[in-house]
C-alpha positions as CSV (number, residue, x, y, z in Angstrom):
1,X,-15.1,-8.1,-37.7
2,X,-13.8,-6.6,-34.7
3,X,-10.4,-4.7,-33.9
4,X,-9.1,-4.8,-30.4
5,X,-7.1,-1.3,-30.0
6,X,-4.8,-1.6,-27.0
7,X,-1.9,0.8,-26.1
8,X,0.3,0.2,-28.9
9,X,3.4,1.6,-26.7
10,X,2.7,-1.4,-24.7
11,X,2.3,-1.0,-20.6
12,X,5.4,-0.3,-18.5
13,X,7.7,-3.4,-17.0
14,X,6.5,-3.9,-13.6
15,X,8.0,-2.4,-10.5
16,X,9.3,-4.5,-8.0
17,X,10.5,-3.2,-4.7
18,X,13.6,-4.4,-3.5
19,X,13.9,-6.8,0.0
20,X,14.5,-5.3,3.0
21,X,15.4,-8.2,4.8
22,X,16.2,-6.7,8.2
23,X,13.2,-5.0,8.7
24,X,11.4,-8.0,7.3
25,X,13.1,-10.3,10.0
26,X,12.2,-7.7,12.9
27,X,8.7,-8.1,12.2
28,X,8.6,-12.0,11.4
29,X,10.7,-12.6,14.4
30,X,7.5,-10.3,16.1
31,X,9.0,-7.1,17.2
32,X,6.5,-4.9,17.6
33,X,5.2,-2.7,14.2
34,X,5.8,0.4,16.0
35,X,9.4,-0.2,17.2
36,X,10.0,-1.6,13.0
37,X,8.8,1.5,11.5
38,X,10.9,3.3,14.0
39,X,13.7,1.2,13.2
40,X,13.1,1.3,9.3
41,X,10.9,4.3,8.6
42,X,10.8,3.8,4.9
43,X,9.4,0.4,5.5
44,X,6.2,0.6,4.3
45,X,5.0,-3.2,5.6
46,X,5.7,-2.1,9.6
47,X,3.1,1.0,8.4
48,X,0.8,-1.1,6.7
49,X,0.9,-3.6,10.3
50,X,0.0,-0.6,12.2
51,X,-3.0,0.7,10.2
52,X,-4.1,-2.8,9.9
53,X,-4.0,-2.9,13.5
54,X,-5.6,0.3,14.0
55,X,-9.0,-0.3,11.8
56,X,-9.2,-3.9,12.6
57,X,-9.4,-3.3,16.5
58,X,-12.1,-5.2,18.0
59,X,-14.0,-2.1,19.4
60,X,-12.9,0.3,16.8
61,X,-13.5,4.3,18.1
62,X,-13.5,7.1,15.7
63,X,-9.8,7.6,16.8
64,X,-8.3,4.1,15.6
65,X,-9.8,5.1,12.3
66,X,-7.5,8.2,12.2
67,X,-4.5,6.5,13.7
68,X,-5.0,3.9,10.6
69,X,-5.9,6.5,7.9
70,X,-2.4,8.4,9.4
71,X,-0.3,5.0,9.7
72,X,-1.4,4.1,6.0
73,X,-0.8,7.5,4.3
74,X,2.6,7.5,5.7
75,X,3.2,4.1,4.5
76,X,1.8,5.1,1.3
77,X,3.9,8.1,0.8
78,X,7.1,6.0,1.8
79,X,5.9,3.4,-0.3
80,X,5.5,5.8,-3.4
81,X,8.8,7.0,-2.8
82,X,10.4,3.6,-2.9
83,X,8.4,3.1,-6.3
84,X,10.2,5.8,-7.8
85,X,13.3,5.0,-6.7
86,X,12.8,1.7,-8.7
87,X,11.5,3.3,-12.0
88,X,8.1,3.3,-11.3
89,X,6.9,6.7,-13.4
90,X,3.2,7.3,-11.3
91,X,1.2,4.4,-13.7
92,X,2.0,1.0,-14.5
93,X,1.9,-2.5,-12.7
94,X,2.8,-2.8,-8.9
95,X,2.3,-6.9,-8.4
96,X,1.0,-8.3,-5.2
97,X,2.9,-11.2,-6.1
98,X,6.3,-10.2,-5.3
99,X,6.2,-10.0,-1.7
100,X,8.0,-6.8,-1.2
101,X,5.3,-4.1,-3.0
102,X,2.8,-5.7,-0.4
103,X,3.4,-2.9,2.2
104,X,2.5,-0.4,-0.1
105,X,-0.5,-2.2,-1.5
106,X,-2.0,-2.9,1.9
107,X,-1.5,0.7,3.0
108,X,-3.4,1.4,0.2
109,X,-5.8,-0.7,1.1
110,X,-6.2,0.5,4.6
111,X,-6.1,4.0,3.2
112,X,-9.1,3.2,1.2
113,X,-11.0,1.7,4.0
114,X,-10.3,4.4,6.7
115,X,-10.9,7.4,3.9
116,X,-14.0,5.5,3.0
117,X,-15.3,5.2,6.9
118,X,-15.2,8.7,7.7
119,X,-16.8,9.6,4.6
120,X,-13.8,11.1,2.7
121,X,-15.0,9.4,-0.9
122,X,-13.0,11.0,-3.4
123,X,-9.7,9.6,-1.6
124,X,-11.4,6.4,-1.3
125,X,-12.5,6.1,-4.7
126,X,-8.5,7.7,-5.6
127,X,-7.1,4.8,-3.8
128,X,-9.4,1.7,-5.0
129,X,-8.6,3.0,-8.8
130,X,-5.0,3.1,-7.7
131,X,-5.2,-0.8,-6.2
132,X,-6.7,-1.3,-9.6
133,X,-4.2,-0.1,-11.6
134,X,-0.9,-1.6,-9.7
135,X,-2.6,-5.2,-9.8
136,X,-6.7,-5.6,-10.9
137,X,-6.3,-8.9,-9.0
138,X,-6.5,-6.4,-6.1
139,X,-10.1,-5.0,-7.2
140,X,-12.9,-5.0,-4.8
């Protein structure tokens, strides 16, 4: 016979971000990332928009790797602020399925991929354990 032995405490509620609907329209009505995160600095979707940008370019040059790594941290940072504003204590469940914890999650994700391209693997590996703890649906 076997025992499971989860947490017995049970896991934290999951955080979810509040809307910001005006910066949300800017950038579905296509105003540019740049002027959004201007606009709403503590958006963390117009940061993740630009580091998506930056390491998806076409012709990517050792430089749009750095602009995304830099675009993503800061979204990240803004993003982990905004968690604990909302409860969130450093561990528990960030959902990709409410729409407004995306922006942190994909800076996270960009993080990953621009620590992981110029070789910085301990952030890289910090940030894909941190995808999987928000939401293992986001596990690569």
């Amino acid at each position: 016979m076997t025992h499971s032995h989860g947490n017995l405490l049970g896991e934290p509620p999951a955080t979810l971000l509040p809307p910001s609907p005006e910066a949300e329209r800017e950038l579905a009505d296509g105003v540019p990332a740049a002027e959004v995160a201007a606009h709403h600095p503590t958006f963390s979707a117009a940061w993740a928009a630009l580091a998506e940008e930056s390491i998806d370019r076409q012709e990517r040059q050792l430089r749009d790797t750095i602009e995304a790594y830099a675009y993503a941290r800061t979204g990240y940072h803004r993003g982990l602020d905004a968690l604990r504003r909302n409860g969130w204590k450093g561990f528990g469940p960030v959902p990709w399925a409410h729409e407004p914890n995306r922006g942190f999650l994909r800076c996270v994700t960009v993080l990953a991929r621009a620590a992981e391209a110029i070789g910085e693997t301990d952030e890289q590996e910090r940030c894909t354990q941190l995808l999987r703890d928000c939401d293992p649906s986001l596990a690569p």
